[in-house]
C-alpha positions, 0 to 999 in steps of 0.5 A: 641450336648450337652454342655460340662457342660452336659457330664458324666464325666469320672469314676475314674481312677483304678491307681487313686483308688490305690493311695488313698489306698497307701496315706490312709495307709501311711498317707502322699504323701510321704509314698505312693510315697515310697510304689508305686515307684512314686514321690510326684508330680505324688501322688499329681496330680493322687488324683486331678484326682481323685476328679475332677472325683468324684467331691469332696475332697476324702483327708483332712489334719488331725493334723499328716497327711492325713486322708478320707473325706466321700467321700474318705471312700467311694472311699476306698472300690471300691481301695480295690475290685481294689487291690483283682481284681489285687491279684486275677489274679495271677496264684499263691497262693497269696503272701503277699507284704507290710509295716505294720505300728504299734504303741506300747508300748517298751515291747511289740514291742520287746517281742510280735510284733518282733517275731511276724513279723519275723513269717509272714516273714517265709511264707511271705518275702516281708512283712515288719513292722514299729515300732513307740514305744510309752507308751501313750493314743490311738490316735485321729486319726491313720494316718501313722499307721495301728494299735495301741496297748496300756495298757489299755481300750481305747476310741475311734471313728471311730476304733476298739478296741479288748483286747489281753492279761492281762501282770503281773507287779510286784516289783523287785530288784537285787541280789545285791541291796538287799546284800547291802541294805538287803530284806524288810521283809514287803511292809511296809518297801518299804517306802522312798525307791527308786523306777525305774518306768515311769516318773510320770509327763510325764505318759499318761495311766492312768492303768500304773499311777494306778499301783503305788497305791502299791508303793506311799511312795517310791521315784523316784530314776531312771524314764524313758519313756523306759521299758527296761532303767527300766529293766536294771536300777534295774538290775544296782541296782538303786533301786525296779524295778516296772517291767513286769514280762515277761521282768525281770523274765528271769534274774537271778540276779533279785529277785521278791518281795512279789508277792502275794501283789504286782500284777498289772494286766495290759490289752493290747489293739488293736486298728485299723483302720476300713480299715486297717482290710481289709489288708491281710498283717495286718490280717496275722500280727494280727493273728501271735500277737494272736499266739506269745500271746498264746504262752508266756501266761504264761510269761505273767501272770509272772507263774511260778514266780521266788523266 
């Protein structure tokens, strides 16, 4: 009789597989506890399972989370047949269920991903979306988010990167605001003038950085991290707004400035996991974002604009 060190040891467990996916998509114990209606305690010992199954680490710890090992990558794709096996055994059209995870900028997880979701929402009640708002630099490592979305070309491993749209940004100011102070008749005489844009030490993205070379003689009068402070600010008065033409073209009270010279052209990019492309649930979502981008294309590029 064979010693046990001899013995096949078992397959992975199929429940096993699923929990790797749910700890994969989530990026922590938690998460997929949440997700799958498990305690940390089960989470932890079903991927100990698992590994002692396949005989290797399929987790590590990563700077925000837990991220794949090469063998957990591997491990992935046979969770994912796992999950279409079980979707397939329904007698019903497939209905999607699930969270997705996005980070991005304010202005476009208001005006692009919220109608967005609430589109896949119409077919699919039971999916849900999380937003992380954050102006910055694609991350090193997506744990916890499914897909990123940021101004300007990334660089990035490991990832894919698809450009979206292109967004206008120009020079308001209030109705008001110019009344008291009168209308600068040339850019020229923006100089020493108050400006409500990001704030420059704390600024990330290089294109939204760049975007300034229009307004450099004038001075910080309100900086936020938030685009929508930046909107209400200049519609407050604070001063010249550097805005998205798609958030301040539909107030009235706010007029645009010499468009014709001060026109930033800014890209939007999707930036994804490689295995968070094989979720039904992100695929539906990234496909109503290519829609409610169609659909506002000319917001967007900030035609007609306003005088």
């Amino acid at each position: 009789m064979p010693s046990s060190s001899c013995l096949t040891p078992h397959p992975p467990s199929a429940d096993d597989l699923l929990v790797l996916l749910a700890v994969a998509r989530g990026g922590r114990y938690t998460a997929a506890a949440a997700e799958l209606g498990l305690n940390h305690t089960t989470i932890a010992r079903r991927i100990s399972a698992l590994e002692d199954a396949l005989g290797g680490r399929v987790l590590a710890r990563g700077a925000a989370g837990w991220v794949l090992t090469p063998l957990g990558e591997h491990a992935i794709s046979a969770a994912e047949a796992v999950e279409r096996a079980i979707e397939a055994l329904s007698p019903e059209e497939p209905r999607l269920a699930g969270v997705v995870r996005l980070s991005a900028t304010d202005g476009f997880s208001g005006y692009i991903a919220a109608p967005a979701i609430v589109a896949v929402r119409r077919a699919h009640p039971d999916v849900s979306l999380e937003i992380v708002a954050a102006t910055r630099r694609a991350a090193a490592q997506r744990v916890g988010v499914d897909l990123e979305v940021v101004v300007g070309r990334p660089h990035v491993h490991r990832a894919e990167a698809v450009h979206l749209a292109d967004y206008a940004l120009g020079l308001y100011a209030s109705r008001s605001f110019l009344e008291r102070n009168g209308t600068p008749a040339s850019t020229r005489e923006l100089a020493r003038g108050p400006l409500v844009y990001f704030i420059e030490s704390m600024l990330q993205v290089d294109a939204l950085d760049e975007a300034r070379r229009s307004t450099r003689g004038m001075v910080d009068a309100v900086s936020s991290t938030n685009v929508y402070v930046h909107v209400d600010a200049t519609r407050a008065g604070a001063g010249f707004g550097l805005l998205p033409a798609f958030l301040a073209d539909p107030h009235d009270d706010l007029v645009r400035l010499f468009p014709d010279e001060i026109d930033e052209r800014l890209p939007y990019w999707l930036v994804c996991r490689p295995e968070a492309l094989r979720q039904p649930t992100v695929l539906a979502f990234i496909e109503a974002l290519r829609a409610r981008i169609a659909a506002v294309a000319g917001e967007l590029a900030g035609v007609p604009t306003r005088s």
